[in-house]
Each structure stands twice: as C-alpha cells, then as structure tokens.
N, C-alpha and C positions, 0 to 999 in steps of 0.2 A: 618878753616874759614879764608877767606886774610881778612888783615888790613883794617881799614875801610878810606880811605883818607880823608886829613883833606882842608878846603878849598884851602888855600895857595897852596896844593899840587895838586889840579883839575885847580885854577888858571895859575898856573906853567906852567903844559902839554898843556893845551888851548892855553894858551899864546906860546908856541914852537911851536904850529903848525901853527904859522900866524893869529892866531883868536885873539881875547877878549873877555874873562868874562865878563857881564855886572849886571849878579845877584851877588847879596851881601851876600847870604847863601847858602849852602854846606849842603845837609841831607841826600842822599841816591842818589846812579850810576843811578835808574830810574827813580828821579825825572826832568821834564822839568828846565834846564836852558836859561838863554835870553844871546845871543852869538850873537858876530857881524862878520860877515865874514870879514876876511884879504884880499879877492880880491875884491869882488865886494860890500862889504864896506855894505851888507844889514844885516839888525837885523832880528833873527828867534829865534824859540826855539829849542831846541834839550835835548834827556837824554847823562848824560855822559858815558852812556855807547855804546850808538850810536855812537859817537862823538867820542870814541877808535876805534871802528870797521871804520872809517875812511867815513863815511856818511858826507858829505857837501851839502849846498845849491844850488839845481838844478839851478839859476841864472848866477854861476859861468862859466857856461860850454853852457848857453845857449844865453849869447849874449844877456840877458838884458829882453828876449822875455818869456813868461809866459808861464810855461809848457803845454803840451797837455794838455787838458779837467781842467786846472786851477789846477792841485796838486800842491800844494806848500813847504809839506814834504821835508826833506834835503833828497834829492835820489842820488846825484854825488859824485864819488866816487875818494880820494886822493889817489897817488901814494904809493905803497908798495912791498916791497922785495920780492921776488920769491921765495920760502923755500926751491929752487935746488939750482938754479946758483947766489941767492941773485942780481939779477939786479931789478930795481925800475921798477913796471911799474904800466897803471893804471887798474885796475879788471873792469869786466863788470856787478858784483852782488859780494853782501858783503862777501861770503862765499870763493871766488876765492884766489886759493892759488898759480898757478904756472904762470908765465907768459906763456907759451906756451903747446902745445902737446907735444913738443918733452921732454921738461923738467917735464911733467905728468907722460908719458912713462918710463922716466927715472929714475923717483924717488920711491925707494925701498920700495914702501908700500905693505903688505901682502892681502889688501884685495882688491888692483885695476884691474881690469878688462882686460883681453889682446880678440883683435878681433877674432872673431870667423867667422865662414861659413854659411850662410844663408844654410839650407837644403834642400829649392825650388826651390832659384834662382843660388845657388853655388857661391856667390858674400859673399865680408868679409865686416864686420861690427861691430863698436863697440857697444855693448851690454848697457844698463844702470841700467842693474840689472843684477844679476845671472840666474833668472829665463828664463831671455826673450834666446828664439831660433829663431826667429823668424825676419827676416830685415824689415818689411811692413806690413801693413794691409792688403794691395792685395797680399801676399803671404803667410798669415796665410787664407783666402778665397784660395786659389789654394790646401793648406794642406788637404783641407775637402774633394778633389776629389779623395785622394792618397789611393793605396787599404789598406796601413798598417796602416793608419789612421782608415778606416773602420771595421778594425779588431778590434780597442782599443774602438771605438767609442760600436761596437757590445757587447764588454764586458763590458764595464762600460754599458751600456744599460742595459744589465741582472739584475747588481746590482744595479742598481737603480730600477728597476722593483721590484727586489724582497724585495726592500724596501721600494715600496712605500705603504702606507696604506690610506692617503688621497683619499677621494671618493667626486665629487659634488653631489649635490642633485639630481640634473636630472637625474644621472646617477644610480644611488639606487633607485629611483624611477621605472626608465628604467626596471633595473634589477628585481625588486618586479613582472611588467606586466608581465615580461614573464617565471619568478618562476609560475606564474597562469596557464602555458602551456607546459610548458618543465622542464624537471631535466637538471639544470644548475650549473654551478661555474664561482665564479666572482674574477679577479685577480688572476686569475693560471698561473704560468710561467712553462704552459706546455708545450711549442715551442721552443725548445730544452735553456730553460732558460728566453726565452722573455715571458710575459703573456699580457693576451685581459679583457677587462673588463666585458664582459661577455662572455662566451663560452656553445654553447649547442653541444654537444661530438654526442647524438644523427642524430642531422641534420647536424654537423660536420662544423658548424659556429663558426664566432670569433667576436663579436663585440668590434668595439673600437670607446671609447666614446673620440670624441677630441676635448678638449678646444681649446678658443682664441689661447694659445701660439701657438698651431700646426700649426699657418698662421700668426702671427702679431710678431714684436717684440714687449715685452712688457714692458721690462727691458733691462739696461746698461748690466745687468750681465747673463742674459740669449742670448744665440746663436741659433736665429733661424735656420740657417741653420745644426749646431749638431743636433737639433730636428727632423729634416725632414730628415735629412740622418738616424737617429735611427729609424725613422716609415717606410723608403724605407727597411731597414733591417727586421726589424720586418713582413712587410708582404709579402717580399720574403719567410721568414723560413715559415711562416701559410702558404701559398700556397704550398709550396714542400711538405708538412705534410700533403697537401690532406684538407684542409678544405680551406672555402671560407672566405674572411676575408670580413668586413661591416662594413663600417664608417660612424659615424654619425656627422654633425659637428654641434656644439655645441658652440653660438659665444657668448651668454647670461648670464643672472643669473638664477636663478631657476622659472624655468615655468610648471605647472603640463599641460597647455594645449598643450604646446608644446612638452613636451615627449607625450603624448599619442600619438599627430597627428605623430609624429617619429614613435611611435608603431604600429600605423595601418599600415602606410606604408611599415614596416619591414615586416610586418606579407602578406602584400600583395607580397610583392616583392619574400620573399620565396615559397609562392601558386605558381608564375610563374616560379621559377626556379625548382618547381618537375616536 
C-alpha cells in the first residue's frame, strides 16, 4: 500500500507546480481541495489525485471566456515528458503518454498495434483493437455481398437454427391450425441444415414464420442486413430441395385473430397452387 502523504507534502507538490493550496487539511488523494491557479490566479476545487494526473483549470487556456455549455471542471491539461524521447509537451486527454505517432510506433510495447490492410478496400489502417479488420462502416456493409462471407454467414445460420428453441405464440398457434390438417414438423433443419417453422413434407411446403427483426432494425447489436442475407440463403436451399417456401410476416404481438385470418389465407393460397 504507498505512504499516505502528509499535508506539507501535498502542499509542497502544489506549490511546485505554480498553484496554491488554500485548504487547511489533508485527508485522502480524492477528497476536493480549494486550489488557486498560478496563471490565471482563479480558485476551484480539484482532488489531489486529479491534480497529479496534471488536470488544470479550463480558464487557463481559454482566455478568460467560459467553457462550452458552462463546464467548469478543471479539463486543461499541463505539460508533460514523452515516456520515448522525454521532451515536454502538452496531451490532449489525461491518459496520453507520447508526444507523437512517431514516438507511439517507436516505443517497445508488446501489446501495441502495428497497421493492417482493410480486406475490402486494400487501403492500411490503424486498428484500435485486435479485433477490428475491418477500416469503415461502408466497407463492413460491402463485406455482406462477398461470396465468402455468404459461405460463413450460411454456416453460422445452421447453427443458430439448430439452436434455436424460441417460438412466438402466433407461430405455435399457426402451427396447432394446421396439425388439424396435415402431418407436420415444426423447426426441422431439414434443408440441408437450415430449418422452417413449419414444414408439411406432404404438400412439400416450408413455412416461415418472420418476425419484426426480418425488416426493421431493432437493436444496436443485431444486423439486419446478416438477417436478410441468412433468409436469401435459406430459401434458395428450400427451393432447390423442391419445396415451396411461404412467408408469413409477422410485425405484432400475439393475435389469435390474426393467425387465423393468416391460416385461411394459407390454406387458400395452396387450393390455387394444386
């Protein structure tokens, strides 16, 4: 555990860096102290732990004039050594350790990043995570059209299919009407691994029952367009397989009057296709 500093010794440091202590007690690094700026001679508060990480009063830098939208937080940031070439400079956010790119690139860290190759656009870019391959949002949209994407997209489809157990109600219900006429199976991934949520093998149908997400986004973390390119998949394979694929869209919550009027229709629709 470090030493706990004693006031004199928080006085000290403050006092080095051009300021003045104006509190009279010393109890802990995040309690607020009352500090008077060395330049622009204004009293604030600040913790002293702030006030190491080299945080000063936005007045300083701003010519007297009162920050954007009136914050008054100490946001301006003192000059400090480059941990490459140790020249002073001033950071642009508390956390900044190099003065430059060049001396970023240069300094031996095992876990920094070196530019990589966009695979869309063939242009280099530096990455901000490990993860990302990707240089732009319009060239992770371009990736969805790529055939080898549609290959990984088709397989993670599978298994997500043959994982899914979640059913709506409308759709169980769907399924009940037409158990009252057909021998059926519901969530078969019989289409060479894709499955339909209802399928009569009989009449050699596939119904698929499609939520809101199959048209809307509906979340940050869901990808409509993954979506749509997994159901362009899926009813290509049902049509090669010789069965007729039947979409129902489904934009609601649970309506028993709206499945049925769905079921009539189904049941009419197949009359005209014998």
């Amino acid at each position: 555990m470090p030493k706990k500093l004693t006031y004199d010794e928080v006085y000290e440091y403050i006092h080095s860096k051009g300021c003045e202590l104006l509190s009279k007690e010393y109890n802990t690094s995040k309690e607020k102290l009352h500090i008077k700026c060395g330049v622009c001679h204004i009293k604030y508060m600040h913790s002293f732990n702030k006030f190491k990480e080299g945080l000063l009063h936005p007045y300083c830098q701003n010519e007297g004039k009162k920050p954007f939208g009136g914050y008054t937080h100490p946001i301006i940031l003192i000059p400090i050594p480059c941990i490459m070439c140790n020249k002073e400079f001033k950071p642009g956010y508390a956390n900044k350790k190099f003065c430059s790119r060049e001396c970023y690139i240069k300094y031996p860290a095992p876990l920094k990043l070196s530019p990589i190759k966009c695979p869309i656009c063939k242009k280099d870019f530096q990455p901000k995570y490990s993860a990302r391959k990707i240089c732009s949002i319009e060239c992770s949209k371009k990736r969805y059209l790529l055939p080898d994407y549609l290959m990984i997209a088709k397989k993670s489809g599978k298994k997500s299919a043959a994982l899914q157990e979640k059913r709506s109600k409308n759709e169980i219900y769907f399924s009940e009407l037409c158990s009252d006429y057909f021998e059926i199976t519901t969530n078969e991934p019989f289409f060479e691994g894709w499955d339909a949520d209802v399928i009569i093998h009989s009449e050699k149908i596939a119904v698929l029952w499609n939520g809101i997400w199959h048209y809307k986004q509906i979340s940050k973390t869901q990808s409509l367009q993954q979506v749509q390119s997994r159901d362009k998949i899926k009813m290509d394979v049902i049509e090669k397989m010789g069965y007729t694929p039947y979409i129902i869209k489904d934009m609601g919550k649970y309506n028993r009057k709206f499945v049925e009027q769905e079921f009539e229709t189904f049941m009419l629709m197949r009359i005209k296709t014998i």
